[in-house]
N, C-alpha and C positions, 0 to 999 in steps of 0.2 A: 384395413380391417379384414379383407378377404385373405391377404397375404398371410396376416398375422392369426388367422384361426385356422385357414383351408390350404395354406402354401404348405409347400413339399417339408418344411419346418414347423409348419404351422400348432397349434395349440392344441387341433382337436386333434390332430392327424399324426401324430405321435405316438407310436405302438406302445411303449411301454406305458404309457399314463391312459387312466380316464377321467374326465368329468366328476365322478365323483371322491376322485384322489385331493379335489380341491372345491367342492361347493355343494352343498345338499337342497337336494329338491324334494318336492313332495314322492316323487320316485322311491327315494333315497331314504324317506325318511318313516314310513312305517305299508307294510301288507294291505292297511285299509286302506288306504288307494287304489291299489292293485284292485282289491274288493271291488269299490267302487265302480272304475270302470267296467269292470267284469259283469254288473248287475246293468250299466247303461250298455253293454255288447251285445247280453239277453235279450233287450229289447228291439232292440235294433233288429237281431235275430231274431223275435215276434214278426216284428215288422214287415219283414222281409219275407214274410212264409217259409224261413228256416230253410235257405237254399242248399244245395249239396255241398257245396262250398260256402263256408263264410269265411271272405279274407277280413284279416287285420291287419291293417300296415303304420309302424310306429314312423315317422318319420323322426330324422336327428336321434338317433335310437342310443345313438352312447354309446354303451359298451354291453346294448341287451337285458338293460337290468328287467324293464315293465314287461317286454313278453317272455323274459324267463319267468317273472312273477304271476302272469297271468297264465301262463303254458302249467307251473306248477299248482296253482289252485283248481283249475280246471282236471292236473291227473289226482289232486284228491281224493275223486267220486272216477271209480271205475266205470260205474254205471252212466255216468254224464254224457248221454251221443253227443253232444256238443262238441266233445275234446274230440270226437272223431271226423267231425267236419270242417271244425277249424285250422285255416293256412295261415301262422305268423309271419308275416314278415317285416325284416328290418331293412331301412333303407339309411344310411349309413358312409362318407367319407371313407373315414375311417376304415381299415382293413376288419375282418373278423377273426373275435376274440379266439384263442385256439380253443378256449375252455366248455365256448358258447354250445348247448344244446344242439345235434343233429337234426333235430325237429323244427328248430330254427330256421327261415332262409333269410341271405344275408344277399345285399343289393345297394348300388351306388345309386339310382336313383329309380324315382318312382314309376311303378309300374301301371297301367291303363284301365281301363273298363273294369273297375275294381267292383266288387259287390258286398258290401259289409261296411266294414268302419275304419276310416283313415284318424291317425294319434298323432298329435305333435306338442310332445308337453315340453317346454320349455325347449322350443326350438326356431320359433321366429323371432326371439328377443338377441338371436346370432347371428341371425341373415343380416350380413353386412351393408351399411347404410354411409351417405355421406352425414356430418357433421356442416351445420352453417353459426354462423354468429350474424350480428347483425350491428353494422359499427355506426360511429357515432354522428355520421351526416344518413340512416336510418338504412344503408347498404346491407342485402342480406347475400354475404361472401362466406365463400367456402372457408371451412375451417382445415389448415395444412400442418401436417404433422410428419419429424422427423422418426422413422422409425428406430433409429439406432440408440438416438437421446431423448425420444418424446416430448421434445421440443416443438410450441405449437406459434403458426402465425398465419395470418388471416390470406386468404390468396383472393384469386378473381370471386364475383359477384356467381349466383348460382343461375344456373341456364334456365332456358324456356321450360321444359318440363317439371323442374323442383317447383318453378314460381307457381305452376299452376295446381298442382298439390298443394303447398303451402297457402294459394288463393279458398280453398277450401274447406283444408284439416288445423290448418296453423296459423290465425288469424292472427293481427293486431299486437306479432313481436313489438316488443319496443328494444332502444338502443342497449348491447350488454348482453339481450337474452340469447342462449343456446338452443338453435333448433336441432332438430333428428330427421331429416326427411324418409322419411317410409314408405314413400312409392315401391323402393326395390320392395318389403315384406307384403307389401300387398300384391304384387305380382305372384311375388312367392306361393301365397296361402293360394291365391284366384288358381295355380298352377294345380298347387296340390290336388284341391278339391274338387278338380275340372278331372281327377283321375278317379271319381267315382261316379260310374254308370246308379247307382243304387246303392242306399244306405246312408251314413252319417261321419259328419267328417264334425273333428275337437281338437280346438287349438285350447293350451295352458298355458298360461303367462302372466308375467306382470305387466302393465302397463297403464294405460289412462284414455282418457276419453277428451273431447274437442270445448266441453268445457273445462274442463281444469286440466291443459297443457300444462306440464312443468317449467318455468321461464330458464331457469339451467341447465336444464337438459335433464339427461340420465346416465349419460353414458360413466363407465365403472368399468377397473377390473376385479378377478378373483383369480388366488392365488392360495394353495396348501391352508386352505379352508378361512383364508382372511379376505376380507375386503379392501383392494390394491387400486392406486391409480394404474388406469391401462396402458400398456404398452404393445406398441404395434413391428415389436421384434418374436412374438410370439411364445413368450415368457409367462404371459398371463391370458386368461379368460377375458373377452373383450364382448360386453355387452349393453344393451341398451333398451328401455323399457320401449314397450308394445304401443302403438296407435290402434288401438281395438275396435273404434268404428271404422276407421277407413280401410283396414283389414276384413272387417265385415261385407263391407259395403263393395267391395271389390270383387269378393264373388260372384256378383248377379243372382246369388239362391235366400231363399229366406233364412233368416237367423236367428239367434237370443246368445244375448251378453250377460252372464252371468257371474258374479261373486265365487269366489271356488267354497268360500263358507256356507253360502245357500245350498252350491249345487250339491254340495258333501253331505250336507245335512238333509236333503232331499233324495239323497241315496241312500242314506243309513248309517252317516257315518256322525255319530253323537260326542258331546265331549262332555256329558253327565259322570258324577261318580257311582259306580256301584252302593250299595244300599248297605249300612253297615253292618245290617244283620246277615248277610250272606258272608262278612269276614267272622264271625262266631261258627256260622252251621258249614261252611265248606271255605276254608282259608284258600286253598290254592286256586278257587275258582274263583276269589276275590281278589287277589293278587291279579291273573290274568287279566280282569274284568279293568283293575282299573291300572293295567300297562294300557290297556288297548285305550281308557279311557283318556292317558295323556299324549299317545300317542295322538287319537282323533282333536285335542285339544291345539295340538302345536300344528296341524295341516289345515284344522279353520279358524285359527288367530287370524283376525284382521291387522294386525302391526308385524305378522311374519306372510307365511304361504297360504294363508287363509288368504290374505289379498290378492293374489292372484286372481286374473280374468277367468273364465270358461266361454269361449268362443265354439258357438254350437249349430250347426248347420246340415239340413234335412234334404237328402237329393231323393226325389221319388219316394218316399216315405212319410209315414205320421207316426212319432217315436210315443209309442203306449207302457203303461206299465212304469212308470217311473216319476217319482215327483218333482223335477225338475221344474224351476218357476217356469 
């Protein structure tokens, strides 16, 4: 999986393509997101007593889209001191994009004693993980995969360290079922987060919780915007949903798991229609009114990107100003 996303062939690390040449994310998919976090950044920035610097750091940033999104809502308002104290950065594989804003910095990995808000929307569901099965004398063995023919077969039994993750997060496999061991993401996230001195650190993702494990797993590819089985030649997007408490729980800081449909809708982001009397007295502001409406509709579907987690965590701070459950 590392190979086939982050190798020198790899899936994300291929100049000419991005991310979103092949799967839409709430990124991807409408400004009120962008919105969104921009009104949870403000707080954060309350928070904080509005330091001279407030960094943002997107982690798995793509190809740039959320802090070009959020760099240009922010120069909206000439007046905004905000835009003037704010340092986007992207942390990123991937080389940067030639097109990407100057204002932009661009970074292979994270940077330290951050103060503001670390992002990572849809970027732990790629941090490469082992795959196990669990055969049928109750053996929980690695699951082995050809990468040339995505040919799969069961290999040795999983070492000391999975079993004891799995003694925890992934209880009570039975024969048949596919696990995702997520120790590696949980390192991940513990890493990221460990790089804020002060402020608030948000993972996005889909995923599940330790009661309702999925017993066949999750893992999937995408490809030119279908839904593909994965291949580990680096042909396809190779993903896997989120363990979200034990991603939580790995940090050591206090947390809230939330629904991205709550959290959205605790931001301001509504999926009401416009009033029909406002398509008689002013059409074109009825029209906007209700793009924006299906837009906010299709990012808190609970059967699409509404489902999505928000994994939200408070280092030195008490996040005001925001409805967040």
């Amino acid at each position: 999986m590392s190979s086939a996303l982050y190798g020198p062939d790899g899936f994300f690390t291929r100049p000419a393509e991005g991310p979103a040449d092949h799967f839409r994310t709430s990124v991807h998919a409408s400004p009120l997101f962008a919105g969104a976090l921009l009104r949870l950044i403000r707080a954060a920035d309350d928070a904080l007593g509005r330091p001279p610097v407030l960094d943002v750091i997107d982690v798995g940033a793509g190809r740039g889209e959320l802090l070009a999104a959020l760099q240009s809502l922010l120069g909206a308002d000439p007046a905004d001191e905000l835009s003037r104290r704010v340092r986007f950065t992207a942390v990123e594989v991937a080389g940067r994009p030639a097109d990407l804003s100057a204002g932009l910095r661009w970074r292979r990995s994270l940077p330290r004693g951050v103060t503001g808000v670390l992002l990572a929307t849809e970027w732990l569901d790629n941090v490469p993980l082992d795959v196990a099965e669990v055969d049928h004398r109750g053996r929980v063995r690695r699951v082995l995969v050809d990468p040339d023919t995505g040919h799969e077969t069961l290999g040795p039994e999983v070492d000391a360290a999975d079993r004891f993750w799995l003694a925890r997060w992934w209880p009570a496999a039975r024969p048949g079922d596919r696990i995702e061991i997520g120790w590696p993401r949980d390192a991940a996230w513990a890493d990221a987060v460990a790089a804020l001195s002060r402020g608030c650190a948000l993972a996005v993702d889909y995923g599940h919780l330790r009661s309702a494990r999925p017993p066949l797993g999750t893992l999937t590819g995408y490809r030119d915007g279908r839904q593909v089985p994965p291949r580990a030649d680096g042909s396809t997007d190779i993903t896997a949903h989120v363990a979200v408490d034990s991603a939580a729980a790995a940090t050591g800081t206090a947390y809230r798991i939330i629904s991205q449909r709550a959290a959205l809708r605790g931001l301001g982001v509504g999926g009401g229609r416009p009033p029909l009397e406002l398509a008689r007295t002013d059409p074109a502001a009825y029209l906007r009114a209700l793009s924006a409406a299906g837009a906010a509709a299709e990012l808190t579907d609970p059967a699409g990107l509404g489902g999505h987690w928000w994994l939200l965590h408070e280092v030195g701070i008490e996040l005001r100003g925001t409805m967040l459950p």
